[in-house]
C-alpha positions in Angstrom: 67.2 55.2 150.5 64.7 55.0 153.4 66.1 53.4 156.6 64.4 52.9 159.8 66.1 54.7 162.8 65.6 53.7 166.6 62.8 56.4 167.8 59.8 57.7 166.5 57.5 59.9 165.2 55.9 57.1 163.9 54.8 58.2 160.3 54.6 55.3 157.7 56.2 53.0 160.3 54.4 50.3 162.9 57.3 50.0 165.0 57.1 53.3 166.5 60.3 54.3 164.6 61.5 57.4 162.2 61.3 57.1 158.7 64.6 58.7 157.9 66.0 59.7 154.5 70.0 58.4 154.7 72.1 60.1 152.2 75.9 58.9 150.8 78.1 60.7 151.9 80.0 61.2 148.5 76.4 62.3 147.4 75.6 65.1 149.7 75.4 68.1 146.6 73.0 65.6 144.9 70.8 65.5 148.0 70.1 69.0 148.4 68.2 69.0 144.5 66.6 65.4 145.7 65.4 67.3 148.9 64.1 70.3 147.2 62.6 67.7 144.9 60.9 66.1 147.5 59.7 69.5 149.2 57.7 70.7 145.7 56.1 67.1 145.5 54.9 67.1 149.0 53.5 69.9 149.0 51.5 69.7 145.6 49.9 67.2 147.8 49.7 64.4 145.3 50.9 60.8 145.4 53.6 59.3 143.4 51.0 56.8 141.6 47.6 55.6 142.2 48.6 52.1 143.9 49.8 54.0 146.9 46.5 55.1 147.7 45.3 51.7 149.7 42.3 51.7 152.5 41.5 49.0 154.9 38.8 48.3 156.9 38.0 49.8 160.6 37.9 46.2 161.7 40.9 45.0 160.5 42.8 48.1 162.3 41.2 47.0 165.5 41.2 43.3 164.9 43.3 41.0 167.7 42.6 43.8 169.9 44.5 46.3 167.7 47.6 44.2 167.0 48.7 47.0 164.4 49.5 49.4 167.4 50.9 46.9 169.3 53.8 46.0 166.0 51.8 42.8 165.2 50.3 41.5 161.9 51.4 44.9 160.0 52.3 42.4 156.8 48.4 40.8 157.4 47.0 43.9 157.9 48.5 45.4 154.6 47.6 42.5 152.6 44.1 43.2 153.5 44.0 46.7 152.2 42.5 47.4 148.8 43.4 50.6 146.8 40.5 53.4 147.1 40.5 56.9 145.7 39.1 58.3 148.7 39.4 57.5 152.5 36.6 58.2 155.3 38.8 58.6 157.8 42.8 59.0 157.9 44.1 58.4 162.1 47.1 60.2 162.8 48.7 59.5 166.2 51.8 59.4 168.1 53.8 56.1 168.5 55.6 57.4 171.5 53.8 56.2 174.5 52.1 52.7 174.9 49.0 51.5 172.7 46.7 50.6 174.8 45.4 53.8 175.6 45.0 54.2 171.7 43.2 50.7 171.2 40.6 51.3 173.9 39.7 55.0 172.7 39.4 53.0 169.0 37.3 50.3 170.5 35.1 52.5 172.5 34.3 55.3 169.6 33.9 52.5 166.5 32.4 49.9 168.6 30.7 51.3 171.6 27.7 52.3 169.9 27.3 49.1 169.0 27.9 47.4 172.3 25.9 49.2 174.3 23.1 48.8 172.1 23.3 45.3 172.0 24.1 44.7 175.7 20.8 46.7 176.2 18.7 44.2 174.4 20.2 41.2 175.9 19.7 42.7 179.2 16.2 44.0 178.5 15.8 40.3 177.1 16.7 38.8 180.2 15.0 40.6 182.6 11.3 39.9 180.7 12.3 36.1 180.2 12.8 35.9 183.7 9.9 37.9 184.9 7.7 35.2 182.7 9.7 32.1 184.3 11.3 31.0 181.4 15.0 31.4 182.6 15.8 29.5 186.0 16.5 31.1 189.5 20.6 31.7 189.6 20.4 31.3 192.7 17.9 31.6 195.8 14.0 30.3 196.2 11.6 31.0 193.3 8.6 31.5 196.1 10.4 33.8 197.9 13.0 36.3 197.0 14.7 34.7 194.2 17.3 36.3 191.9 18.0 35.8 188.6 21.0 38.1 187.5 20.2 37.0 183.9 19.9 41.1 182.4 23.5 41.5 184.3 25.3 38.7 182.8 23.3 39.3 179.1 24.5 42.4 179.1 28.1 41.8 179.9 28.1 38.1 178.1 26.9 40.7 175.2 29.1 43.7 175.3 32.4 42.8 175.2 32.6 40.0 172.5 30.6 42.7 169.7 33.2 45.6 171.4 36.3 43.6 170.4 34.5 42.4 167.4 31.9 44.3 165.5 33.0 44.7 161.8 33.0 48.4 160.6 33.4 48.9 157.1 34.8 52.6 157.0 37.9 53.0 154.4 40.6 54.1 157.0 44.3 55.4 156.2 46.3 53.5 159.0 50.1 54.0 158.5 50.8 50.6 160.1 48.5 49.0 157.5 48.3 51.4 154.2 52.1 51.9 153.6 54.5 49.1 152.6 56.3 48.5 155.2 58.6 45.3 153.1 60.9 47.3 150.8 62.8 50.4 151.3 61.4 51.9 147.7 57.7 51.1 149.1 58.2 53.1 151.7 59.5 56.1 150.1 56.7 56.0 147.8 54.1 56.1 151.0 56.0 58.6 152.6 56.6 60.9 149.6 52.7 60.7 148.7 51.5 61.2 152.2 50.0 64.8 151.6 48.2 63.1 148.5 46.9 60.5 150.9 46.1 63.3 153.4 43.8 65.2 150.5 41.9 62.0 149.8 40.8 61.7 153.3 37.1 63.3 154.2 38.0 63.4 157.9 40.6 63.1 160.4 40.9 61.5 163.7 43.4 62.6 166.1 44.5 60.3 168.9 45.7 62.7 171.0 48.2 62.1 173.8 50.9 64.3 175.6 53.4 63.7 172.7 50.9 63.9 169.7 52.2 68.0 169.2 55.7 67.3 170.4 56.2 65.2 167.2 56.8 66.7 164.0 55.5 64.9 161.7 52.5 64.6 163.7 51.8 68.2 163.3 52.8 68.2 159.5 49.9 65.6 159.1 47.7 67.9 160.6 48.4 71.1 158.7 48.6 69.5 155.8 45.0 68.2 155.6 43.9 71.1 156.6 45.5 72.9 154.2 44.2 70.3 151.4 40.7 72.0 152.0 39.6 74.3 149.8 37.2 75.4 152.1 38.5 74.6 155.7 36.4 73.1 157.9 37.1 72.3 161.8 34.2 69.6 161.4 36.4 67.7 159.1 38.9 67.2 161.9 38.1 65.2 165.2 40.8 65.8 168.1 39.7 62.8 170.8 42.3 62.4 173.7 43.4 58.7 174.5 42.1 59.1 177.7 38.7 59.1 176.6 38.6 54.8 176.5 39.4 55.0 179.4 36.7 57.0 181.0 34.1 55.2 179.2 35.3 51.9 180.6 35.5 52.7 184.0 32.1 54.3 183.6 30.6 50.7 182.4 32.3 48.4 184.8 31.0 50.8 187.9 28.1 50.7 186.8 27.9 47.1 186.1 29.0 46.4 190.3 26.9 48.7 191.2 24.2 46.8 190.1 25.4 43.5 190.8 25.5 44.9 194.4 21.8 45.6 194.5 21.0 42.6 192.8 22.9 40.6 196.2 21.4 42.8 198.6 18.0 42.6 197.3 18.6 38.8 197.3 19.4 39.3 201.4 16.3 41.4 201.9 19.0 43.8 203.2 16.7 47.2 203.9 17.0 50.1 205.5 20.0 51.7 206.7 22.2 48.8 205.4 21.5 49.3 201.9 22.4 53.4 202.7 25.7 52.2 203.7 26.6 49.4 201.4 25.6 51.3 198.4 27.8 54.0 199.3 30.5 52.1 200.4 30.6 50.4 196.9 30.2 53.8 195.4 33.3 54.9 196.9 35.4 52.3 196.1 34.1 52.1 192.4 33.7 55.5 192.1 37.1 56.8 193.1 38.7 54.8 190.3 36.2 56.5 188.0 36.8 60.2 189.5 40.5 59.7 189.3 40.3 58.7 185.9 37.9 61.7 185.0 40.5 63.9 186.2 43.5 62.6 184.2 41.4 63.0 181.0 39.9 66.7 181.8 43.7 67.1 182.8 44.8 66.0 179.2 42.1 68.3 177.5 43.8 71.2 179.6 47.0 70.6 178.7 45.8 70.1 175.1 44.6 73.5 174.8 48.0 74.7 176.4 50.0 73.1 174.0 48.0 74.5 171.1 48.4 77.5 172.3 52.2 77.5 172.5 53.0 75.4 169.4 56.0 76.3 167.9 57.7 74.4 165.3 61.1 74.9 166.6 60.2 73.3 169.0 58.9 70.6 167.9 60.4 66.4 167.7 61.8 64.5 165.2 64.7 61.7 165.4 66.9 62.8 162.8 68.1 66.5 165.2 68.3 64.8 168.3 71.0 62.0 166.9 73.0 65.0 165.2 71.8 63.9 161.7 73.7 60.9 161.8 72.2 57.5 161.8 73.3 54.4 163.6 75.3 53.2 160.7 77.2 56.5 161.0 76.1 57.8 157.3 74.0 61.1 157.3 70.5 61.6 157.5 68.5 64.4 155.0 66.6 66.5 158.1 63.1 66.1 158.4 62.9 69.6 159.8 63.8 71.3 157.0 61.8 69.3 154.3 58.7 69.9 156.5 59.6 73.8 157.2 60.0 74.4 153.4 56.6 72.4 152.4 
């Protein structure tokens, strides 16, 4: 029976929570065949039947601003999925810290593209519609220094709605949204298949964050797609750090006051020496924000490479050691450690 325990590596479950295997008590010689069992199955890489294979679309994992990370609409977002025989792109990440982090790296590498692009245009549109007098003076006199400030709200009006928005179509392997989370026996059959799942994926995406190598299962995702490649390929396997949303949006909303600023002071005829010092006034204050967020992610792509380095699987997270092997109910729990050691 597959219970859910309070703590998380996060596999197959949208609350952030273990997927634990609970054994009887009375039952315990029986579980050691069932775990060996499930240790030749998993590692055969194959899944327990073809409807537990289901993809859903990029858009729907980051629809309502990715409400599956954030435990919202998991039964929705399953309902949307579709079964596939092959995935684009399986995402594997940690549930341990907070989401947001997550959602904006997501938003920023499906969607950004897309938004800056299109934020581009409008802003490209509504600087040569204003140069030809077809959109009105915001605000000052059209004879004398007028300013229009219609590229700078197009392109912010513009980039934000098609960030939060566009529709991807890539078949992606979300846990919160591919596995059943409604019946005890649907999740088994999602978690016993997940190296099959893992082998029908063409890539992976890592969302990296302090905790992604502390957590074991994280790592068995991992090593197991890799080692579903006949031919391995590090190509096949994108490592991003959460950070990186981040970075990119600080980036964009610096640059956007920036301009804005020298959009005003134009307006003010402000010259000389005065633009020197409000433009680098402004660039401090924007700028630090950026700079401090810069470092935090080059710090995480440091410590990336350090944990890497020093991975040990002993050493590694999972819920059932750290409660003793005992669940909340008091009835004991099959260890995850040794089902991933022996696969």
């Amino acid at each position: 029976q597959i219970v859910k325990e309070d703590s998380g590596s996060g596999l197959g479950s949208p609350d952030g929570n273990d997927i634990l295997l609970e054994e009887e008590t009375s039952e315990l010689p029986k579980s050691i065949g069932r775990r060996y069992g499930l240790v030749d199955f998993m590692s055969n890489l194959d899944v327990s039947h073809v409807g537990v294979a289901r993809a859903i679309p990029t858009y729907a994992a980051l629809q309502g601003i990715g409400s599956a990370f954030r435990n919202q609409e998991t039964e929705l977002l399953y309902r949307m999925s579709v079964r596939t025989d092959e995935f684009d792109e399986f995402w594997s990440h940690s549930w341990q810290l907070s989401p947001w982090p997550k959602i904006i790296c997501l938003l920023f590498l499906k969607n950004g593209l897309a938004a800056g692009l299109t934020s581009n245009v409008a802003a490209l549109t509504g600087c040569i519609l204003s140069y030809f007098g077809v959109l009105p003076v915001v605000f000052g006199d059209s004879t004398a220094m007028p300013c229009y400030l219609w590229s700078q709200l197009g392109g912010i009006l513009c980039f934000f709605p098609v960030l939060l928005l566009w529709r991807r179509h890539d078949r992606i392997f979300l846990d919160a949204g591919c596995i059943n989370q409604s019946t005890p026996k649907a999740k088994t059959e999602g978690i016993r298949s997940m190296g099959g799942l893992l082998r029908m994926s063409r890539r992976m995406l890592v969302l990296w964050d302090v905790t992604y190598v502390e957590r074991l299962w994280c790592m068995f995702e991992l090593a197991a797609f890799m080692k579903s490649r006949s031919q391995p390929n590090t190509d096949d396997v994108v490592i991003r750090p959460t950070l990186l949303g981040s970075c990119a949006l600080t980036i964009f909303v610096s640059f956007y006051v920036l301009m804005l600023v020298l959009s005003v002071l134009t307006f003010f005829n402000v010259k000389g020496i005065e633009v020197v010092l409000a433009c680098s006034c402004c660039s401090m204050l924007v700028m630090y924000c950026t700079a401090a967020v810069y470092r935090g992610y080059f710090h995480s792509v440091q410590l990336l490479h350090e944990q890497l380095a020093n991975f040990r699987l002993a050493d590694s997270k999972c819920y059932c050691c750290s409660s003793g092997h005992v669940s909340s109910s008091g009835r004991p729990i099959m260890c995850d450690r040794e089902i991933v050691t022996q696969c």
